[in-house]
C-alpha positions, -999 to 999 in steps of 0.1 A, spaced: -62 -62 -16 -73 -27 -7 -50 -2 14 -55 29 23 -26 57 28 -36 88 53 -21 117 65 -28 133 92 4 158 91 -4 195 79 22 189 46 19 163 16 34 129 21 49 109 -5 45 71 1 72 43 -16 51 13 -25 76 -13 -35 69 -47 -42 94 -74 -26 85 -106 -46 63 -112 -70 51 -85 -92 85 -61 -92 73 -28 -97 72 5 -77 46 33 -68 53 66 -51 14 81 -38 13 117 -26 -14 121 0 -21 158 9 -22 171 45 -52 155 63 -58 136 37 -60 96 17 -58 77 -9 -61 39 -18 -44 18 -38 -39 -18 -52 -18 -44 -40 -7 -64 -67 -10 -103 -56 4 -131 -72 -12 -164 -91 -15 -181 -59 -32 -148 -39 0 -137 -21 10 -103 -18 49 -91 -5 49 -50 -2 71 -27 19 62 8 18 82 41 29 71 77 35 93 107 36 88 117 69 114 129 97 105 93 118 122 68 90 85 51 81 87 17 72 61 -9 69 61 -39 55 32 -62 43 29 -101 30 10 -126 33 -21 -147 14 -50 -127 6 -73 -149 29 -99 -126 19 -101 -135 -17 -92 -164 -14 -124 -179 3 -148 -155 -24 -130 -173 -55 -106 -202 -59 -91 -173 -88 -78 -145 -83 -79 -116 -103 -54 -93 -116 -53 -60 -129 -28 -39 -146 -22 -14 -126 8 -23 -94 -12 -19 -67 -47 -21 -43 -55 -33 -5 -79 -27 25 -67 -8 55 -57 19 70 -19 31 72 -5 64 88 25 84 82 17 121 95 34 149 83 57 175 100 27 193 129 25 231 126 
């Protein structure tokens, strides 16, 4: 799973990728002004994924994220892993303070 922070703020915003069940680990991504990145979600043997994520922005951002990765799922009856915490495929905004 493939997700894609942005920015659309004019300062850097640092994104809290925590994951709630399965794999345990945590990733902080700073995304420049106008700017995005994307990362892995980690999904478990069974193609679920469980990920809440936090910016530090003014507005208290919080998202959270679960569910099977239907995607995958119907490509491969596997699913793969890979070492590093995260990947996903969307698109998520937390814009920075405006000038």
């Amino acid at each position: 799973m493939r997700l894609t922070l942005a920015n659309d703020g004019t300062t850097a915003v640092a994104y809290t990728l925590t994951v709630n069940d399965y794999a345990g680990c945590t990733q902080t991504v700073s995304v420049g002004e106008k700017g995005s990145k994307s990362v892995t979600l980690p999904v478990d043997a069974d193609g679920y994924y469980d990920v809440i994520i936090t910016a530090n922005t003014s507005d208290g951002f919080t998202r959270r994220y679960r569910g099977p990765d239907r995607v995958n799922q119907r490509k491969s009856k596997s699913v793969s892993r890979t070492n590093s915490c995260f990947t996903w495929a969307g698109r998520l905004n937390a814009a920075g303070p405006a000038r």
